[in-house]
C-alpha positions as CSV (number, residue, x, y, z in Angstrom):
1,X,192.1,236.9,146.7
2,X,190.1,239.9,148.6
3,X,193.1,242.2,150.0
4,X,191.2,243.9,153.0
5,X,190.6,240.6,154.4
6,X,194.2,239.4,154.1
7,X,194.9,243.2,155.2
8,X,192.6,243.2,158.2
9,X,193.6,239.0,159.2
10,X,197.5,240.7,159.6
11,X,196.7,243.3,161.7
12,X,194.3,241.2,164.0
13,X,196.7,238.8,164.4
14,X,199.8,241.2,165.0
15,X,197.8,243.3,167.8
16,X,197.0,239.6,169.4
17,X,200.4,238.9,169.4
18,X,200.8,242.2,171.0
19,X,198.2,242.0,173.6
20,X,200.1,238.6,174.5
21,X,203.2,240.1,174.7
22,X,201.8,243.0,176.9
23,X,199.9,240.1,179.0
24,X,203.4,238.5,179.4
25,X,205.0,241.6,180.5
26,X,202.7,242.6,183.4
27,X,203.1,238.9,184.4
28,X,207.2,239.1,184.5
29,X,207.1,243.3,186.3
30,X,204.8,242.4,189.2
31,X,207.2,240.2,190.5
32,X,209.3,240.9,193.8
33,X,209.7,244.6,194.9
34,X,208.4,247.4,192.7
35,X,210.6,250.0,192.6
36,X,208.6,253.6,191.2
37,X,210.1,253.2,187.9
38,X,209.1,249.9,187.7
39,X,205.3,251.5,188.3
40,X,205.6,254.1,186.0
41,X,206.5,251.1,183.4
42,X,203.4,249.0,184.3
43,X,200.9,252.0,184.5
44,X,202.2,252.5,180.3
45,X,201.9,249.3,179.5
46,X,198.5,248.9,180.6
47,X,197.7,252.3,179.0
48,X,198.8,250.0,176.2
49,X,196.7,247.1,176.8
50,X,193.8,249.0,176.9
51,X,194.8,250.8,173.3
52,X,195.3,247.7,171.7
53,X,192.2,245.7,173.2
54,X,190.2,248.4,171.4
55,X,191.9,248.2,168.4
56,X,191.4,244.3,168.4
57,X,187.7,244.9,168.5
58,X,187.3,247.3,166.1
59,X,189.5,245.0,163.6
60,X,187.9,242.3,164.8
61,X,184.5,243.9,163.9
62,X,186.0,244.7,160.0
63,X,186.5,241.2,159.9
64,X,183.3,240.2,160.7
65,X,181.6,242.6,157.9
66,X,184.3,242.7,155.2
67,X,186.2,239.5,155.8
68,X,185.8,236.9,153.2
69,X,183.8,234.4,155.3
70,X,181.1,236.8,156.2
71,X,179.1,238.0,158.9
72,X,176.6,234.6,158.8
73,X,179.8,232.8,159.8
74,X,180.8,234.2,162.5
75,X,177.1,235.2,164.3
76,X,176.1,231.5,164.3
77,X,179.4,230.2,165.3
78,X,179.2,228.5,168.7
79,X,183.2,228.4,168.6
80,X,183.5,232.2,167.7
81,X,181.1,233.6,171.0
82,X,183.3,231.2,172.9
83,X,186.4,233.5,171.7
84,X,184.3,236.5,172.6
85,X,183.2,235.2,175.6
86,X,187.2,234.2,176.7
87,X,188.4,237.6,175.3
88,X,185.7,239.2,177.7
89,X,186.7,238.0,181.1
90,X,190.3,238.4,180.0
91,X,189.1,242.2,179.6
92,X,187.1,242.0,183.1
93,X,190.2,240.2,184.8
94,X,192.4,243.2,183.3
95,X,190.2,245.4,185.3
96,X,191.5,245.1,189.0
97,X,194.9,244.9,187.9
98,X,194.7,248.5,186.0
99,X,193.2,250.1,189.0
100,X,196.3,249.1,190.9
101,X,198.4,250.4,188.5
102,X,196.9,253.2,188.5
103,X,196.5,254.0,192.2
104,X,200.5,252.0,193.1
105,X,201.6,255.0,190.8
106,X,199.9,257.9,192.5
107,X,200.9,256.7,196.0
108,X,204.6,256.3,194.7
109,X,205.0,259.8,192.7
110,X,203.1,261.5,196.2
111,X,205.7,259.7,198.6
112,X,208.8,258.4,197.5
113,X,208.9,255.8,200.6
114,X,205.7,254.0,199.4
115,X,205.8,250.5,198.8
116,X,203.0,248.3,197.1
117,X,201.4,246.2,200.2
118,X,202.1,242.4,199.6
119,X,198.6,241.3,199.9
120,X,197.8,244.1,196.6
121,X,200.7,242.5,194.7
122,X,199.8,238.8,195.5
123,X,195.8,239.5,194.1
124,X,197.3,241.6,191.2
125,X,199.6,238.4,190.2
126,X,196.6,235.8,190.4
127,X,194.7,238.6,188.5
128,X,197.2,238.6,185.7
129,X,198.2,234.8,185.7
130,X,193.9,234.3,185.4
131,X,194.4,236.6,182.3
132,X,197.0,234.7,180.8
133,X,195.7,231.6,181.6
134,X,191.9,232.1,179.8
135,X,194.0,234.2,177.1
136,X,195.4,230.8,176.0
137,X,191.9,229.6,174.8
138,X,191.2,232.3,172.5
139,X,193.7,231.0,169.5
140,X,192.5,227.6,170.5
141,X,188.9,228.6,169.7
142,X,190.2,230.6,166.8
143,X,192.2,227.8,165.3
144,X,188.9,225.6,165.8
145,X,186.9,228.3,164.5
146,X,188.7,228.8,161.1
147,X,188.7,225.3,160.4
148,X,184.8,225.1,160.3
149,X,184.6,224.1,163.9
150,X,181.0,225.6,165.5
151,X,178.9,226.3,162.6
């Protein structure tokens, strides 16, 4: 049994986990009124997001070249671009949502009174329900994948 893959499949799947667990927290803090706390929170968290989407490529990437399955099996795997290709709009969808984040949070630390505009926090919710929703086909394209699904 080769260790770095079994090390490298752990810690892909745990930062997974984590991005869905990041994913799920946007979705449940951008409800109702958002207090500047509650900004401050969601501007982290997405600080976070990014940080571990990065860190699921680059692991990603070690599995590819020192996995046991091998780089063949994942470059001519219909089933494996089809994960890329889902966790690359979830990145694109993440994109409008950050921005927000970012710029709710200025506004609120420069004037206590501000308060995100509804039509901002209605987009920013279909943005993150989008993410969730195409973030669901990545482990089904991954379960697919590993069981010789694509190739």
């Amino acid at each position: 049994m080769d260790t770095t893959d079994l090390v490298l499949a752990i810690v892909h799947h745990l930062l997974v986990f984590s991005l869905a667990g990041i994913i799920g927290a946007e979705f449940v803090l951008i409800r109702g009124d958002l207090a500047a706390v509650t900004l401050k929170r969601l501007a982290g968290i997405d600080r976070h997001y990014g940080i571990i989407a990065v860190l699921i490529i680059i692991v990603g990437i070690g599995r590819v070249f020192w996995g046991l399955k091998g780089w063949e099996f994942y470059v001519y795997n219909w089933m494996f671009w089809a994960k890329m290709a889902a966790f690359g709009v979830v990145g694109l969808l993440s994109i409008i949502p950050t921005i927000r984040f970012i710029s709710w949070n200025r506004q609120a630390s420069a004037n206590p009174a501000f308060a995100v505009p509804a039509s901002e926090l209605a987009s920013v919710k279909t943005y993150i329900r989008a993410e969730a929703f195409v973030f669901l086909l990545i482990p089904v394209f991954a379960a697919a994948m590993a069981r010789g699904y694509g190739y």
